[in-house]
ROFI-331032 format. One record per residue (C-alpha): x, y, z. Coordinates in steps of 0.02 Angstrom, whole numbers, padded with zeros to 5 digits, always signed. Layout:
residues N
XYZ...
This chain:
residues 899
-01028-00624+01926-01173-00624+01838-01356-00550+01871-01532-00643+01819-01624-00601+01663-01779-00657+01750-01845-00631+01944-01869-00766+02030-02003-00792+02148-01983-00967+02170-01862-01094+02127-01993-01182+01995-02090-01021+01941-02101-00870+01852-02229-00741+01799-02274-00699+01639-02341-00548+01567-02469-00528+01407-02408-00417+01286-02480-00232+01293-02606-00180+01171-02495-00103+00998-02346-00177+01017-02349-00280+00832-02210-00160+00754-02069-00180+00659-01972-00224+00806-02112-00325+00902-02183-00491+00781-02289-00547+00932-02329-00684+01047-02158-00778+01092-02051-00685+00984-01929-00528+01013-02077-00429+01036-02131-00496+01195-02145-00371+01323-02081-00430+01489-02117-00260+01601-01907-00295+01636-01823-00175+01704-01666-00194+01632-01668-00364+01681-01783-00399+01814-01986-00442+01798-02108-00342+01851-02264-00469+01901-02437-00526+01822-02586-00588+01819-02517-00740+01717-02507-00921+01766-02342-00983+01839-02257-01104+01761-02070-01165+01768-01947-01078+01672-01890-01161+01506-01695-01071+01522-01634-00973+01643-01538-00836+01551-01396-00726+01614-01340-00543+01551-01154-00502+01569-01106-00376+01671-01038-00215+01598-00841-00237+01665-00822-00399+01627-00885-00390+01459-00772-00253+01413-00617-00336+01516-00660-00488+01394-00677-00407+01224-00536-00301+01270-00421-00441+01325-00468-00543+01180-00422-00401+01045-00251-00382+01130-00206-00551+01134-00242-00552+00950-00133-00410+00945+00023-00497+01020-00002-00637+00935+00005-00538+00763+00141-00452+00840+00246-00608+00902+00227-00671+00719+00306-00510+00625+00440-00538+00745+00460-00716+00725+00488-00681+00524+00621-00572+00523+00735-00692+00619+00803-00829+00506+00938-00957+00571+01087-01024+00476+01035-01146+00339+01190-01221+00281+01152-01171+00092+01133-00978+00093+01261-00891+00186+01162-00725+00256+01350-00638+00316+01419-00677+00129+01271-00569+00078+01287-00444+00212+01474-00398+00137+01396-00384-00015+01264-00255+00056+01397-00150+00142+01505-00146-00006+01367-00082-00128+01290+00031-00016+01483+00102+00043+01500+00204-00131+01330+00295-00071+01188+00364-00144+01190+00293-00343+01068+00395-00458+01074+00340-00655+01235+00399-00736+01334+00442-00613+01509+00359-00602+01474+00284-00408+01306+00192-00520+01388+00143-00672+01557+00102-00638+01577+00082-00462+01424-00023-00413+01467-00122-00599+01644-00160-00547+01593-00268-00387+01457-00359-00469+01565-00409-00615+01718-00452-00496+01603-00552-00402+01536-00638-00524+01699-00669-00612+01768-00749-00451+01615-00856-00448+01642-00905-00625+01807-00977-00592+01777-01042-00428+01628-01150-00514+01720-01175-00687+01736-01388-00650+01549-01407-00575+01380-01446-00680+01338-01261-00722+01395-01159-00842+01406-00957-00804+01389-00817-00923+01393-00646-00891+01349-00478-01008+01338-00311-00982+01220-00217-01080+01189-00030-01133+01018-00031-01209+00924+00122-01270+00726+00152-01299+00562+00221-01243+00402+00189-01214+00251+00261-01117+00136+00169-00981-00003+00237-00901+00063+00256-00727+00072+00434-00668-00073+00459-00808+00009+00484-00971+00194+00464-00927+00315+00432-01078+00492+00364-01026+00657+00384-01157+00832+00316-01106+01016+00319-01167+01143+00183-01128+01070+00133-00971+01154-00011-00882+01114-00194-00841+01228-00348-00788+01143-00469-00852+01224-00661-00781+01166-00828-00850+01174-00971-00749+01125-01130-00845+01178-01346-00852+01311-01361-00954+01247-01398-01148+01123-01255-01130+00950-01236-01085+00784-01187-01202+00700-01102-01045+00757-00966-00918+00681-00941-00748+00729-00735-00716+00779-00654-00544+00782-00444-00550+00828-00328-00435+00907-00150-00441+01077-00065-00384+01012+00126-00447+00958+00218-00304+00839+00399-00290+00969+00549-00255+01011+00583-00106+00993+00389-00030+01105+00255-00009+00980+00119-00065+01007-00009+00078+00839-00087+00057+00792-00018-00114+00855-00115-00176+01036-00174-00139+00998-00289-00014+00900-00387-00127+01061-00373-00269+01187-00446-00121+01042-00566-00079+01029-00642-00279+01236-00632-00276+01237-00757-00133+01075-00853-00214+01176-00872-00369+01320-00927-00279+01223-01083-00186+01147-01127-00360+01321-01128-00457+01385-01256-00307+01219-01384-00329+01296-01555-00337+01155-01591-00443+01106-01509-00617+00973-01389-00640+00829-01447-00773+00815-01253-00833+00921-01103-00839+00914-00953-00748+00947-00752-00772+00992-00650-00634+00975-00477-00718+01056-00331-00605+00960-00189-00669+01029-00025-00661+00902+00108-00686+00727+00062-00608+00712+00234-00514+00700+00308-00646+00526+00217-00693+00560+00053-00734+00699+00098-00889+00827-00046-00861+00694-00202-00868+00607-00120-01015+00799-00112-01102+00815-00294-01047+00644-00379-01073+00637-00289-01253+00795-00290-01324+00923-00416-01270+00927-00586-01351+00925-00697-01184+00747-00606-01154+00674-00710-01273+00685-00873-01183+00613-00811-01017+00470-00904-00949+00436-00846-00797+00497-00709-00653+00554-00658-00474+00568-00472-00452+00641-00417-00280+00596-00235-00230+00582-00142-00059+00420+00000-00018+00512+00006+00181+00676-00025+00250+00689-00203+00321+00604-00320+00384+00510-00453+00289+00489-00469+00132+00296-00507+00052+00226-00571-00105+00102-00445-00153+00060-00491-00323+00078-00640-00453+00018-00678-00622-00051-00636-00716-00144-00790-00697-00046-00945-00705-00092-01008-00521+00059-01128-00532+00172-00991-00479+00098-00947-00321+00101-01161-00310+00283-01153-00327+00292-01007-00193+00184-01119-00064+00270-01274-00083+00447-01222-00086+00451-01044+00029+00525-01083+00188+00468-00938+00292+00300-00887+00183+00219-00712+00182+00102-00692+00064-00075-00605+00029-00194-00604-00127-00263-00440-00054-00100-00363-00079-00109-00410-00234-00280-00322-00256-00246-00180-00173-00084-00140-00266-00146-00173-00437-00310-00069-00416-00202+00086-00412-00229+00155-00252-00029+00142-00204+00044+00290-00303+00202+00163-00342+00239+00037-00467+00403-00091-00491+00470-00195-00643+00342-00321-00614+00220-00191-00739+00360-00189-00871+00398-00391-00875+00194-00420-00877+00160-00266-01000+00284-00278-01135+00355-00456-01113+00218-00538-01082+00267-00662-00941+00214-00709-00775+00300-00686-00616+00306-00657-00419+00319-00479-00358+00409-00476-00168+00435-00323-00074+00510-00270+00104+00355-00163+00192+00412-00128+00370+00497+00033+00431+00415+00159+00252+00444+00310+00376+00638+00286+00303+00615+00215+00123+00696+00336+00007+00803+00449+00115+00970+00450+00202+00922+00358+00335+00896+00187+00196+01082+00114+00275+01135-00078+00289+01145-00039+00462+00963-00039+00475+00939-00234+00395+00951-00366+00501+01060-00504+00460+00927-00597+00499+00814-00540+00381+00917-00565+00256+00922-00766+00303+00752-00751+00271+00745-00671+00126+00885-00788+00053+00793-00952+00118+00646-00896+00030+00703-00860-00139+00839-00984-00158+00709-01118-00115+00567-01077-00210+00697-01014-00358+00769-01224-00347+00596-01276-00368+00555-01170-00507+00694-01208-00577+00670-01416-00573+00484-01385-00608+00423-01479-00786+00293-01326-00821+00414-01181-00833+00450-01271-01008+00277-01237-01060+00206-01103-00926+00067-01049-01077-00008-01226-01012-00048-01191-00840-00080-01014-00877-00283-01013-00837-00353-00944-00655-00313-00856-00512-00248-00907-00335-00338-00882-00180-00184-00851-00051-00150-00800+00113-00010-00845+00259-00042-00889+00426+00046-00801+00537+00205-00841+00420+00180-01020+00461+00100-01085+00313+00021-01031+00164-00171-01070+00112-00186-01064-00056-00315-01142-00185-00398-01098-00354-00535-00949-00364-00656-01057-00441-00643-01167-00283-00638-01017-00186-00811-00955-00278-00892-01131-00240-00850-01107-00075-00895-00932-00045-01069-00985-00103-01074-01129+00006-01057-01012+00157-01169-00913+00085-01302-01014+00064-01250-01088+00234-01314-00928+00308-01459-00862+00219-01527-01063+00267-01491-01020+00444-01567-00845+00423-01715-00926+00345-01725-01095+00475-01708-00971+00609-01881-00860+00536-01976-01009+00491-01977-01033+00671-02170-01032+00763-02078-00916+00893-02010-00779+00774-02184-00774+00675-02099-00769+00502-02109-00600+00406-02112-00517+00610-01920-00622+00597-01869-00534+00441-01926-00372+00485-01845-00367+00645-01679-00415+00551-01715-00269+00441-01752-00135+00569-01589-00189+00671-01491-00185+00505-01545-00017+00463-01477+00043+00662-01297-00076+00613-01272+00044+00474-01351+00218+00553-01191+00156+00714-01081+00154+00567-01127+00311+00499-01141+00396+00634-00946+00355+00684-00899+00393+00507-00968+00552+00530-00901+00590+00704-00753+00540+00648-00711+00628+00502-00792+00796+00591-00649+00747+00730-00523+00743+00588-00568+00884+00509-00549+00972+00648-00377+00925+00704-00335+00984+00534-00410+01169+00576-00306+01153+00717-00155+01129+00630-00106+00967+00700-00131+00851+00561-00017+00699+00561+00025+00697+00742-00003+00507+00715+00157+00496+00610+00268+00460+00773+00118+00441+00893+00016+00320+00779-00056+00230+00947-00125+00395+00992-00214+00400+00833-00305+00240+00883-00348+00310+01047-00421+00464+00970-00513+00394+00796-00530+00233+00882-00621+00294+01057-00716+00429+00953-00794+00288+00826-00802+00141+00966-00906+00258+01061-01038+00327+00956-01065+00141+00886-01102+00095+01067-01201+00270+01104-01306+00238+00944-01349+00043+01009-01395+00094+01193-01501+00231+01132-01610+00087+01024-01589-00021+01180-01664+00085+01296-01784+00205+01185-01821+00112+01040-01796-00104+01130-01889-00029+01294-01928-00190+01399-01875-00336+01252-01797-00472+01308-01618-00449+01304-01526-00588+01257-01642-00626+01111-01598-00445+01050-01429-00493+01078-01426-00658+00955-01545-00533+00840-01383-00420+00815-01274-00585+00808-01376-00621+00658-01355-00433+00587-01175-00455+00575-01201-00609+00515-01294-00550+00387-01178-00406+00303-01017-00512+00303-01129-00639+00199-01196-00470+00115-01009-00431+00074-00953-00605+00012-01084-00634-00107-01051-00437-00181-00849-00467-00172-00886-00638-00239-00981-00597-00372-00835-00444-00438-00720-00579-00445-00597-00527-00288-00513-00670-00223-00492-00566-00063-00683-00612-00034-00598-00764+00060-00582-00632+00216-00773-00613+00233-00807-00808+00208-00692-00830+00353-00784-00687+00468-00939-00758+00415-00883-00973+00429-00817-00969+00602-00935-00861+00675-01074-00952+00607-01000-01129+00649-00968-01075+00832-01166-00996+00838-01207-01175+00826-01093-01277+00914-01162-01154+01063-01331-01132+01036-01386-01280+01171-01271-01181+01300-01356-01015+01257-01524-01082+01259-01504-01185+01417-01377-01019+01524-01387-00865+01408-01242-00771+01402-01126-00867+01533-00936-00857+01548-00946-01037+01477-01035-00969+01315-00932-00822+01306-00746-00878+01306-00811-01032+01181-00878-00890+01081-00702-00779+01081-00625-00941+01045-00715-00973+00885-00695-00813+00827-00505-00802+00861-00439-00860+00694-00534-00762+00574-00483-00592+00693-00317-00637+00718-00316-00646+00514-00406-00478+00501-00296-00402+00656-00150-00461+00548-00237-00370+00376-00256-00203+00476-00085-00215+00529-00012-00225+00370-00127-00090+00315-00087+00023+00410+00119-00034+00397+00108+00039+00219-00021+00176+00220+00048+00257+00366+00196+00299+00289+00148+00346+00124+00048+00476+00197+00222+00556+00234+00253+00569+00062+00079+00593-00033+00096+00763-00057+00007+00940+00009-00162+00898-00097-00233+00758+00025-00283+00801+00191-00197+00622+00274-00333+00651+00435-00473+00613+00331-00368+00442+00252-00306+00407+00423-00476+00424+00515-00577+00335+00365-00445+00187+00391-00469+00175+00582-00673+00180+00585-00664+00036+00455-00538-00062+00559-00654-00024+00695-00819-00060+00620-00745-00238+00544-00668-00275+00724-00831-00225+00809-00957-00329+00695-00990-00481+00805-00967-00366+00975-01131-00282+00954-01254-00390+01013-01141-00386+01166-01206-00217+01203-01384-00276+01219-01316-00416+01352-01248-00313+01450-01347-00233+01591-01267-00049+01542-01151+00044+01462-01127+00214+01549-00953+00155+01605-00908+00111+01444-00962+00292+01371-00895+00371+01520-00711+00261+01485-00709+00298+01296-00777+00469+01300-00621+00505+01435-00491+00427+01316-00572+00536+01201-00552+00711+01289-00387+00656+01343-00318+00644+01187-00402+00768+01101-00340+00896+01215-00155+00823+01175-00177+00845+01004-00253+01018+00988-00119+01075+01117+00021+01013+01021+00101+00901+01148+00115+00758+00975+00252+00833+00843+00212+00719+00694+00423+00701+00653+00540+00634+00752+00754+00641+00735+00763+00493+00842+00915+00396+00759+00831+00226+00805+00698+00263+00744+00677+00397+00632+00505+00496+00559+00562+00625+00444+00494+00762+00344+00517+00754+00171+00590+00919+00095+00627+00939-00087+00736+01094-00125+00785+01139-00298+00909+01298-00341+00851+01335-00512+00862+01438-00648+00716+01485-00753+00721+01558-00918+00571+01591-01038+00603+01629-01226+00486+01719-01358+00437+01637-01533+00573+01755-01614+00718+01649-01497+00721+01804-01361+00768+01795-01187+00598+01895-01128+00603+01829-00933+00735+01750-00837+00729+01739-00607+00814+01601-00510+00779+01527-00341+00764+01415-00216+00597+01290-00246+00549+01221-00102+00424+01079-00100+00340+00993+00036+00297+00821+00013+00166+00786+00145+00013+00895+00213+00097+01001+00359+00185+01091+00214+00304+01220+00298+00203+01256+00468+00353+01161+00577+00537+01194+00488+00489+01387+00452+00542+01431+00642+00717+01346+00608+00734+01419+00423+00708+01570+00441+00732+01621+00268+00585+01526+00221+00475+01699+00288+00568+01772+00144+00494+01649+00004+00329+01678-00082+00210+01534-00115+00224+01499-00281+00086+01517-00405+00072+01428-00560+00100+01511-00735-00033+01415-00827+00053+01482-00996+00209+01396-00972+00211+01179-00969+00178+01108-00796+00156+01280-00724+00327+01333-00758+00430+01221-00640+00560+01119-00673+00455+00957-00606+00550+00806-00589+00404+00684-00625+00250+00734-00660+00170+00748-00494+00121+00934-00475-00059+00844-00440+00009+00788-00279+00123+00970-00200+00024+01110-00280+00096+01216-00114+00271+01248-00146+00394+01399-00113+00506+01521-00206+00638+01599-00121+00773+01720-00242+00935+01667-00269+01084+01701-00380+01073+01605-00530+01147+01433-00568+01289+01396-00695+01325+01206-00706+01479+01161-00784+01370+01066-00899+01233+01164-00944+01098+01106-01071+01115+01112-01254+00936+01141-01319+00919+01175-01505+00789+01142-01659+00877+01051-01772+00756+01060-01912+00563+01123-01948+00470+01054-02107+00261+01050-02155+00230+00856-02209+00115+00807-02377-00026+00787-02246-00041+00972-02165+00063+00948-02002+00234+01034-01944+00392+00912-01922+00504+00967-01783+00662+00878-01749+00771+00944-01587+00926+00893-01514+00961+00896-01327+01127+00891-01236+01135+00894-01076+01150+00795-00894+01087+00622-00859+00906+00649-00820+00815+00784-00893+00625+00810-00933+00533+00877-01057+00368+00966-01064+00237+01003-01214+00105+01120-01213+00007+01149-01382-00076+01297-01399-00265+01335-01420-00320+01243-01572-00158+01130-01599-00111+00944-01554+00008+00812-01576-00005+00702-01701+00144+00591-01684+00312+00581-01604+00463+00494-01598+00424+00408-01428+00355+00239-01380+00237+00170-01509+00229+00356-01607+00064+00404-01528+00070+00539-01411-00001+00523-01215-00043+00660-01142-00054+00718-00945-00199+00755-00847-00184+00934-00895-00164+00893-01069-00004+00941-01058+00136+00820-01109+00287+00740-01024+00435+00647-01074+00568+00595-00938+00744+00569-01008+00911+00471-00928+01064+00410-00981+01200+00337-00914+01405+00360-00978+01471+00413-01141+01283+00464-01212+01260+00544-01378+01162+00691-01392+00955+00647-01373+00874+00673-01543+00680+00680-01569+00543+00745-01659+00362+00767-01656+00229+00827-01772+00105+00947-01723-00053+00991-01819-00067+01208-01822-00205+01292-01779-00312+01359-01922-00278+01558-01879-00087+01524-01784+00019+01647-01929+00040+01780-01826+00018+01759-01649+00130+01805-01552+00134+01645-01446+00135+01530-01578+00069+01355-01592+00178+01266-01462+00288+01294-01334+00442+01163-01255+00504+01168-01104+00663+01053-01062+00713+01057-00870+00872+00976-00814+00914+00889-00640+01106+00880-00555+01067+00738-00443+01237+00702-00412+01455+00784-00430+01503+00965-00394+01347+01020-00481+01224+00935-00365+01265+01111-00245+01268+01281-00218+01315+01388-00060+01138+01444-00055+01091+01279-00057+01243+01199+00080+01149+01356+00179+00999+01335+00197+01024+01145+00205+01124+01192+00377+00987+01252+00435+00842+01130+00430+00813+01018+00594+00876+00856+00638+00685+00791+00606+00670+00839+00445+00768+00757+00269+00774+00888+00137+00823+00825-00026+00897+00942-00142+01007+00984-00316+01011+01099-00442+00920+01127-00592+00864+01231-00723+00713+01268-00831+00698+01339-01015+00537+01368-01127+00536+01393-01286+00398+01455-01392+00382+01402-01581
């Protein structure tokens, strides 16, 4: 199965060749070093005048199949392992102290009422009913025990401004919240909290976000009323009613209602996907003891710190109430989240149906257990305490949890490091490598490592730019295994092109296998590269290169006697896959969750950013990371034209496939569904002069697309769509003169307009200036009064030469958008009074006069729900769109006013 390095012509001898005059380079240190020149061809020897002598090793390359059967075997057994474990945590057995089909009733009776947007009756009186009925029953079922049950419902109102969505300011009007405190009878100083939400987007029934995770704290607070032995601290489960509608309800609770105060710490339960399993992707701030609690006490863990970095360096356009309770309360807490199945989060297809009962025995397990502990745990009393450092954490496989301090974490990154750069430095203080001939070497193969990487990057990218050209962007969005065959092939294959080209132009007649441990030291090299830089920022998600660096390195050594003594055997080569299983099958498991949550979002990121280049950049660095201590296999390998010729087939295959449109992106497929997102607005726009004239008005249809394709695929089954003219922004009127929802016009700047008869809610908005004074200090009061439906947004624009000074929102001081424009989102839930504010604007010096004035307002209103929510226009064209496609729609309107 294997060929000799060397030639034999005896059983005892061998011929050696002298160098040839100029070979000291950078890749060629001298006598009995890499630069030896052995006349091989390939991996043969080609005679001398030298003495014979018997052969210190005999040395074997691999041959190209097997090589490529093992790698290839090796990665997909990883694969299925990673697999095997996702499905292993979604299947949860009976426990005896949650009840998972208690729960389920609970899900199917929230989610049978339907979609529940902020102030509509099916949100606040409806979903309200149950939970208090429920917990009523509870309360006099548990009346006799050890616990004591108190229950509130609260209508808070307030604002405040955060800087997600860059400058967004947030005001709200008797939202709701059932707020239930579960405590040992006599009281307790210190609350544990539990949050979830029952508010869902329009248009969604909210299985997953988030009313599986309400039932799910209904049957937790069930199992803790019934303990037979008394809790040491109390607890809040806080039912939060408007969290859609960024994070209003906690901020009423956390800020405003009297229990608040004694919170110590907190579990917030939120969804990004529909089913599935539920991780911890973020803790803290600080106090490691949480994520402590979390490792001791989950039952089925799931957990990763880089997650937690990801999330909080902003590169997820979302956010949950874990911002609010850290931000403005100042306490620390445990952020879980259901990932799987995004394709569905936020549409129609978000049903109970979807969750397995399963999962929701695992999800109940979990936070019932580590909730107990928390809740017997001595520091909750004084969290402040324990509050110093960060957590290393990761799962395995949902098994167990490692988890230890980052300080420990640095000293041990360092070890490793130092670990290495001894080995580099042992292995070029060696009389064989020559020294400085050692280092250079290193530094010449480095520099081809990165030009491979580079190189794929490029090819890559110039692949994904062209599908877009094509037209056939996101093809991956059903087919995402045809994405890896495409990226993947394309970047696997120049990596290997770029390494035979050094091997045979560049490596011309080294020994092989010492080239080979040369490139095992490259990769080597740029994990330890990584740690140190990852180590040194601070990221405790620098424990991922200490483990591709640790195992590798340990296994090196264990086999360096077999390499030395039979070169690349079968022997060497399945001990060396086996050493480096665990640290892949934790990166395999990193890449799959990746791509779990990026893959989706891409459905929903908007017309702005091209998802082949994001999709394409994430599979060359899967690739590259997977690839890292594979490359010195390609220089023990006698060729690789069947490997080029394999990859560079895959290649053309699927390229073909893709530029001929055989992979639609969507799919309709009720079991598993990939929709288009749609959002269709029937509005009304009307634009008034400083005077208080009507000088435009036009109403239509505003279509938005909220991923790249934009209209390319539904136009041929809505027709009417032909009719519509892209819409261009008016960049005189606030957030281009559309009636935005939130402000994300940075994300869908290719929309549509198609006329339609105008809109006349039966309860339209109410917009008028209430009063307009100059203050003592040279600035213009204005006071308004809006009346109008439950969520409603308002835009600012000053004029050339103006600006807010103050306002009646959050702390006083205005936050502008990216634009420098400003916006305020409104909601309220039953029974609201009409929304009063002011703000005080500073004039430009020469403003008497013009005819636009020094401002102008814009209020927009939204009907996301009741006979408003409709039009025929709307019911229409809504008939019209395919079965792959979820258009989300309601009615709203749009008025500026200049002042």
């Amino acid at each position: 199965m294997f060929r000799w390095l060397f030639k034999m012509e005896s059983d005892t001898t061998v011929r050696r060749i002298k160098p040839p005059f100029g070979t000291q380079s950078c890749a060629a240190p001298g006598h009995g070093g890499l630069g030896e020149r052995y006349g091989e061809d390939n991996n043969g020897w080609n005679g001398g005048s030298e003495p014979k002598r018997k052969p210190d090793v005999s040395l074997y390359l691999l041959r190209e199949g097997l090589a490529t059967s093992l790698v290839c075997v090796f990665l997909l057994l990883l694969w299925g392992l990673v697999h095997l474990s996702l499905q292993q945590l979604v299947i949860g057995k009976p426990s005896g102290e949650f009840n998972a089909e208690r729960a389920r009733q609970h899900l199917e009776r929230i989610t049978s009422v339907g979609p529940r947007p902020v102030g509509s009756h099916e949100n606040e009186v409806l979903t309200v009913d149950y939970l208090l009925e429920q917990i009523e029953n509870l309360r006099a079922t548990t009346a006799k025990g050890l616990h004591q049950l108190s229950v509130d419902v609260q209508r808070p109102t307030g604002s405040f401004s955060i800087d997600f969505l860059s400058g967004f300011t947030s005001f709200y009007d008797r939202i709701t919240n059932v707020v239930v405190r579960l405590e040992p009878k006599g009281g307790s100083k210190h609350l544990m909290l539990a949050n979830c939400h029952f508010d869902t987007v329009a248009n969604s029934p909210g299985a997953s976000d988030d009313a599986v995770s309400c039932a799910v704290m209904l049957e937790v607070l069930h199992s803790l009323a019934n303990l037979s032995t008394p809790l040491r601290h109390g607890v809040i489960f806080l039912f939060n009613g408007a969290e859609e509608n960024v994070l209003q309800a906690s901020h009423g609770f956390i800020t405003q209602h009297p229990w608040a105060k004694q919170v110590r710490a907190f579990i917030n339960l939120e969804a990004a996907g529909v089913g599935g399993k539920e991780v911890v992707f973020q803790t803290g701030p600080e106090n490691p003891w949480l994520v402590q609690a979390y490792v001791h006490a989950a039952k089925h863990p799931f957990a990763s710190v880089v997650g937690q970095e990801v999330f909080q360096s902003g590169i997820i356009p979302s956010d949950t109430d874990f911002r609010i309770y850290r931000d403005f309360g100042n306490i620390p807490g445990i952020d879980l989240a259901f990932i799987e199945n995004g394709f569905i989060y936020h549409t129609k297809y978000d049903t109970a149906d979807r969750i397995l009962t399963g999962s929701i025995q695992r999800a109940g397990d979990n936070i019932l257990a580590v909730l107990k502990h928390l809740l017997m745990s001595e520091k909750l009393a004084d969290s402040s305490e324990y509050r110093h450092g960060n957590m290393v954490f990761f799962d395995v496989l949902g098994v167990a949890v490692v988890a230890y301090p980052a300080r420990v974490g640095t000293i041990l990154n360092y070890m490793v490091a130092v670990a290495t750069f001894f080995y580099l430095a042992r292995k070029a203080s060696q009389p064989r490598h020559r020294g400085w001939h050692y280092v250079a070497n290193l530094a010449c193969a480095t520099g081809v490592a990165l030009l491979s990487w580079l190189v794929a990057l490029l090819s890559v990218l110039i692949v994904a730019v062209l599908v877009t050209l094509l037209g056939r962007s996101m093809f991956w969005y059903t087919h995402f295994y045809a994405s890896v065959c495409l990226y993947g092939s394309a970047a696997t294959g120049k990596i290997v092109l770029v390494h035979t080209l050094a091997k045979n132009l560049y490596y011309r007649g080294m020994r092989l296998t010492e080239l080979g441990e040369l490139y095992f030291d490259v990769s080597l090299l740029l994990w330890c590269c990584s740690l140190v830089w990852m180590t040194q920022r601070g990221l405790c998600s620098a424990y991922v290169p200490m483990l591709m660096v640790a195992f590798p390195l340990a296994t090196k050594l264990l086999l360096s006697k077999e390499f030395k003594n039979r070169g690349a055997s079968l022997k060497y080569t399945v001990f060396y896959l086996a050493g480096l299983a665990p640290p892949y099958l934790h990166i395999l498991f990193l890449i799959w969750v990746v791509f779990e949550i990026f893959t989706p979002i891409m459905g929903r990121s908007g017309t702005e950013i091209p998802p082949e280049l994001v999709l394409a950049a994430l599979v060359i660095m899967a690739t590259v990371f997977l690839s890292s201590f594979f490359l010195h296999f390609i220089y023990m390998v006698r060729s690789t034209k069947w490997i080029l010729a394999g990859l560079g087939s895959i290649f053309a295959i699927m390229f073909l496939l893709v530029s001929c449109g055989f992979l639609f992106p969507y799919s309709g497929n009720p079991e598993s569904p990939r929709p288009k997102r749609v959002f269709l607005q029937h509005t009304t726009r009307t634009s008034h002069d400083v005077h208080g004239r009507v000088d435009s008005r036009d109403s239509g249809i505003w279509i938005n697309s909220f991923d790249y394709t934009g209209m390319q695929h539904v136009t041929p089954h809505v027709p009417q769509i032909e009719e519509a003219v892209r819409a261009h922004c008016h960049d005189d009127r606030p957030f281009c003169g559309f009636p935005w929802f939130l402000p994300v016009n940075f994300l869908s700047k290719k929309n549509w307009y198609l006329p339609a008869p105008h809109v006349s809610p039966s309860s339209p908005v109410d917009f008028r200036l209430v009063s307009k004074e100059e203050t003592g200090w040279g600035t213009i009061k204005m006071t308004f009064s809006v009346k109008g439906p439950s969520h409603m947004s308002l835009y600012l624009m000053p004029h050339h030469g103006a600006s807010l000074s103050s306002w009646s929102f959050g702390d006083g001081t205005p936050r502008f958008y990216l634009s420098g424009e400003y916006f305020v989102f409104y909601s309220h839930g039953l029974h609201a009074p009409a929304w009063i504010f002011w703000f005080e604007i500073q004039p430009p010096r020469d403003s008497s006069g013009s005819p636009e004035g020094m401002i102008s307002v814009a209020i927009s209103s939204h009907y996301f729900f009741g006979a408003d929510q409709k039009t025929p226009q709307l019911e229409e064209i809504l008939s019209r769109f395919p079965s792959w496609a979820f258009p989300s729609s309601w009615v709203s309107t749009y008025d500026l006013y200049r002042y």
